[in-house]
C-alpha positions as CSV (number, residue, x, y, z in Angstrom):
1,X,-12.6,4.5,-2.7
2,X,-12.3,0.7,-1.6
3,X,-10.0,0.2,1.0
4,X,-10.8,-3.6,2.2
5,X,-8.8,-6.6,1.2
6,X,-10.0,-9.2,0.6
7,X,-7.4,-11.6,2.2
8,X,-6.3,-9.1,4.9
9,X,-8.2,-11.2,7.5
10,X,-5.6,-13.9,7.1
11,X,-2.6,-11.9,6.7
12,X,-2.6,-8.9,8.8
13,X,1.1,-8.7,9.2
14,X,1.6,-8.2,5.2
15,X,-1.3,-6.2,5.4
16,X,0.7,-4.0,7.6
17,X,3.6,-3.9,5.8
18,X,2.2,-2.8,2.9
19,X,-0.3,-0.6,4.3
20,X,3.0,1.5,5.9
21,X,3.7,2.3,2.8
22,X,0.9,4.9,2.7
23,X,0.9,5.7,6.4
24,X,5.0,7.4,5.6
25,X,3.6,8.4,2.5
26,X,0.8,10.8,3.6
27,X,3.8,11.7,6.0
28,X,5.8,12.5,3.8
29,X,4.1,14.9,1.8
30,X,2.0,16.1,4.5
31,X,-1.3,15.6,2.9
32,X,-3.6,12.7,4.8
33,X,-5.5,11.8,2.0
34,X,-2.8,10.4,0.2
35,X,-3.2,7.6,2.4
36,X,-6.9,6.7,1.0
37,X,-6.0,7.2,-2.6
38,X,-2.7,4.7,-1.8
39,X,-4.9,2.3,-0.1
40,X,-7.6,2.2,-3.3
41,X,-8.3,-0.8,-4.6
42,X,-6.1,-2.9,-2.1
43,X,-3.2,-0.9,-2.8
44,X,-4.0,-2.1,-6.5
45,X,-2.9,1.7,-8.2
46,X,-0.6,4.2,-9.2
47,X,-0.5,6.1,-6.2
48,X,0.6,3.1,-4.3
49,X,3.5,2.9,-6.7
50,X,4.3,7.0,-6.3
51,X,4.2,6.4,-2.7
52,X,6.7,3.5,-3.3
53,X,9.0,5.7,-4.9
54,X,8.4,8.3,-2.1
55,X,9.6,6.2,0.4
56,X,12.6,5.2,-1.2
57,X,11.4,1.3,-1.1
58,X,11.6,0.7,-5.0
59,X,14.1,-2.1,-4.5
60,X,11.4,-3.8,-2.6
61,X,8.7,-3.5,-5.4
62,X,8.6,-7.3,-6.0
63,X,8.0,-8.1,-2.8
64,X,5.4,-5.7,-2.3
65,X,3.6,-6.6,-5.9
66,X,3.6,-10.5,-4.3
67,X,1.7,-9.4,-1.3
68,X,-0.4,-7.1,-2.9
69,X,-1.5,-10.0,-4.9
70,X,-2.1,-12.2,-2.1
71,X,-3.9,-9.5,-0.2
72,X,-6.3,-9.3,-3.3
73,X,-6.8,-12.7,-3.8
């Protein structure tokens, strides 16, 4: 599974936003590789989305669909 970015080196602080997504995710459920399978493809999947949901941040999706964008760019 790819975890890099590649335009995290220039925006670490979206980068960490997005990236808590998975951390409370694997925290919520309890299972740590949740956090991998969020992180695939620069966040680029579905888990990313379920882990969204988890987290009760779907209001945010927009915003995080922008960075995720920028962070793959």
């Amino acid at each position: 599974m790819g975890g890099t970015c590649p335009g995290r080196m220039g925006n670490r602080e979206m980068y960490t936003k997005v990236d808590r997504v998975c951390e409370d995710c694997a925290n919520i459920f309890r299972l740590p590789v949740l956090e991998g399978l969020c992180r695939d493809r620069c966040f680029y999947n579905e888990w990313f989305l379920l882990c969204l949901k988890a987290a009760n941040r779907e209001d945010e999706i927009e915003n995080f669909r922008v960075w995720i964008s920028i962070l793959n760019a």
